[in-house]
Residue, then its C-alpha position, 0 to 999 in steps of 0.5 A: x325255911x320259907x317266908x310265912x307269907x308265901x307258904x301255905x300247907x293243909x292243917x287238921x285244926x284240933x283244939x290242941x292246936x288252937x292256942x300254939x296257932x294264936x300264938x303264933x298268929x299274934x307273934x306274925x302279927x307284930x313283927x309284921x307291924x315293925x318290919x317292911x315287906x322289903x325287910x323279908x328279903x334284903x337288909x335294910x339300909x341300916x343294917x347296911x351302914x352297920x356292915x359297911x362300917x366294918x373293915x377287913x382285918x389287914x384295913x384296919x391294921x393298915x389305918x392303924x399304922x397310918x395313924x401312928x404314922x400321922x401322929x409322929x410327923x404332925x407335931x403339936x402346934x400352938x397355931x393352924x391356919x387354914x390356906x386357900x388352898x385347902x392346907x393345914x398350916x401347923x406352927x409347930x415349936x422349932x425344936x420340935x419339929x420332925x429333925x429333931x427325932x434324929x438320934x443326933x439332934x434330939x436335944x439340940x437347937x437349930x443352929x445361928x446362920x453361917x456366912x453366906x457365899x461371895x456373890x462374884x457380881x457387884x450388884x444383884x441380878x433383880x429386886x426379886x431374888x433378894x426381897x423377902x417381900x416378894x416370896x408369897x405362899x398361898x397360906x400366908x398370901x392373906x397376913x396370915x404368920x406364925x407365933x414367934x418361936x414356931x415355923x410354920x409346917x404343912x400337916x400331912x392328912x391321912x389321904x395323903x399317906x392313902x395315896x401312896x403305894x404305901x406307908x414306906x413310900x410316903x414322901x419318898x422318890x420311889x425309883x433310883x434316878x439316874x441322869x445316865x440311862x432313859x429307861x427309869x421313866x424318869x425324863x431330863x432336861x437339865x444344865x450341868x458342870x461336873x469334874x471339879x468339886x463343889x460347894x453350892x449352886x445357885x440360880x434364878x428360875x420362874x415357875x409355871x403350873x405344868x399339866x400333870x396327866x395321872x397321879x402317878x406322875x410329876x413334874x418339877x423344876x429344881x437345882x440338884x447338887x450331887x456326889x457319890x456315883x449313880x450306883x446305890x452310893x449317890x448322895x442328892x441334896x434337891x431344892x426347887x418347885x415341883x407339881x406332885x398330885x400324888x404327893x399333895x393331892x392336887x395340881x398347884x407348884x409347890x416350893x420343895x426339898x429332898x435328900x438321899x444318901x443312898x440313891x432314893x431307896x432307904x434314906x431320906x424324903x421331901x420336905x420335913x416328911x422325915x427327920x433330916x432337914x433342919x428348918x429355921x425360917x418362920x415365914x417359909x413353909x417347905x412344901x406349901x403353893x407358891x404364888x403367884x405364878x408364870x403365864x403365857x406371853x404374861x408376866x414371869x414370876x421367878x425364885x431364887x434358889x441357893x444352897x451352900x456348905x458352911x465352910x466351918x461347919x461342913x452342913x448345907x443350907x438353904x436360901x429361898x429368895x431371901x430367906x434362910x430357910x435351913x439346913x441339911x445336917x452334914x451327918x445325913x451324908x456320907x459323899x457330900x461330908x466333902x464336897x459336891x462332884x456335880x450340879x445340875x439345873x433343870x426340869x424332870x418329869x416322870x413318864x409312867x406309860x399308864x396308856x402305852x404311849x408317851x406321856x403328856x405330862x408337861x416340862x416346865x410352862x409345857x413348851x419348847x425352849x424354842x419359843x423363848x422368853x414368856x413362853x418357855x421355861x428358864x433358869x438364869x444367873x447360873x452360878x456355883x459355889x467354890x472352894x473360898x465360898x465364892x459365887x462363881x458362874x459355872x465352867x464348862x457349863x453344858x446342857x442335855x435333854x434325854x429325850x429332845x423330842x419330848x423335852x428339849x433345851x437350849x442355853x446362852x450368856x448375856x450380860x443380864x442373865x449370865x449363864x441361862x437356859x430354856x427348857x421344857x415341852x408338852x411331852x407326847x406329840x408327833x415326834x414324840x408318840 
């Protein structure tokens, strides 16, 4: 019908219609007083707000989920802290943390340290790797700690699950990554050893905030000790720094873990995303910025990264620096129950082709090998871990880039540094279109 303002028709005026006329006159009248010219053709802006707050039926499901999700791997905390960096520190009761939903933990405490591996050497490498002091996260950078009988976890928000492509994916490597192929996206410059069995690796590596170009891209730098084949029976236990601004929202290196036991599809996560890794540190949160970092013909900030199998109970655990940060329980695997059959040490970023060329998502400080200390990337003090739970440097050690022109590495021995390598590049360039 039209609008009464704008409609006119001829009307013979009896004095029957007198009275329905004034009635409607007075009726125009006040609404006339209560709804804006503009109100005759367009919602108002409340009305607006009101529609807008409704969601279509599969969102809100979706957001349900989210929610539910939250709820079961945020654990109740007896503290938060706020970091600088914009995250939620959360110190959550140890057996309470997300492991402990594993049908065979529930009920359990976390374990007492087991021995830890000979070092072959006679004294230590640097006063950094075996000072506690010297591991700094942005949350705690201020004094800030965790209650006694608490470790300290990153909370997980709901644009951090928004993020993902979708619940399942959350927290997980969403494509099998092999070290045999250059046609996953994934792109490698790694150190190895592989053909005997092992028992741990460890090494020395500085960390560097690496551009990461789109959010569907990450680069990290990280020790892997593997077994099984690269079918879908690979089992990884995975420990370094990594920049993910997928997975946390922004550009800082982050110290992390993974786990899989069937080559990243069903099986495992980063972090304490997931029940599987035991954390038993209350200073050390997985997941949280490291600081402070390398800079270019500056100062090299480095970590210590070790993880072993406790020859009497079978699990792998975790030192930071250190610091006993926790352990993977020997249950998770199925392979890596026995031993490990391959380690690497090295860089990894993914190449997502968003634009239809190479990525320019950096490896390491973004640099070549070439370029050498304070400019390239490292990892130094190689070592393996043998059958006597012994330290050992790595035999037959080898290097390998997939795609030199992008990434490339280059490797020595000295005295200081034993067995090392540089590593990384700028991805896209001239010889890298």
């Amino acid at each position: 019908m039209a609008s009464s303002c704008c409609y006119k028709k001829k009307i013979s005026f009896s004095s029957s219609y007198i009275i329905p006329i004034f009635v409607s006159v007075l009726l125009l009248i006040i609404l006339s007083s209560s709804v804006s010219p503009v109100d005759c053709t367009t919602n108002s802006s409340e009305n607006r707000r009101v529609n807008q707050s409704f969601r279509p039926d599969k969102e809100l499901q979706r957001l349900k989920k989210i929610r539910a999700h939250l709820a079961k791997i945020n654990k109740p905390a007896l503290r938060t802290i706020q970091s600088s960096d914009g995250d939620l520190i959360d110190c959550v009761p140890i057996d309470q943390q997300p492991a402990f939903d594993h049908p065979e933990l529930q009920g359990q405490a976390p374990l007492d340290p087991p021995e830890r591996p000979k070092d072959y050497e006679t004294k230590n490498s640097t006063s950094r790797d075996n000072s506690e002091d010297e591991i700094i996260q942005l949350w705690s950078s201020n004094g800030e700690s965790c209650p006694v009988g608490t470790i300290p976890i990153r909370r997980t928000k709901e644009e951090d699950i928004l993020r993902a492509s979708s619940i399942m994916t959350y927290g997980r490597k969403t494509k099998p990554i092999r070290r045999d192929t250059s046609s996953s996206g994934h792109e490698h410059a790694v150190g190895y050893v592989t053909g005997k069995q092992y028992f741990g690796a460890k090494a020395s590596l500085n960390v560097w905030s690496p551009k990461v170009t789109n959010m569907y891209e990450f680069s990290l730098s990280q020790i892997w000790v593997i077994s099984g084949t690269f079918g879908n029976d690979l089992n990884t236990i995975e420990a370094g720094w990594q920049v993910s601004p997928q997975l946390y929202g922004d550009s800082h290196p982050r110290f992390f873990t993974y786990w899989t036991t069937d080559a990243y599809q069903t099986t495992g996560c980063y972090n304490l995303l997931c029940s599987g890794f035991v954390q038993t540190h209350a200073r050390i949160a997985v997941g949280a910025a490291i600081a402070p970092i390398s800079t270019y013909n500056g100062r090299q900030f480095d970590i210590s990264i070790l993880v072993w199998k406790d020859p009497k109970r079978g699990h792998w655990w975790l030192q930071y620096g250190s610091a006993l940060v926790g352990y993977w329980p020997s249950f998770l695997f199925s392979h890596l129950r026995n031993h490990a059959s391959m380690v690497q040490f090295g860089g990894e970023i993914v190449d997502s082709r968003t634009s239809g060329f190479h990525t320019s998502t950096q490896m390491g400080s973004g640099h070549f090998a070439t370029e050498g200390f304070g400019k390239a990337s490292y990892f130094r003090n190689l070592q393996v871990v043998d059958w006597d739970n012994n330290l050992i440097p790595p035999p037959n050690f080898r290097a390998l880039a997939d795609h030199s022109n992008c990434y490339d590495i280059r490797g020595g021995n000295n005295r200081g540094w034993g067995i090392y390598f540089y590593y990384g590049g700028p991805g896209r360039n001239i010889k890298c279109p």
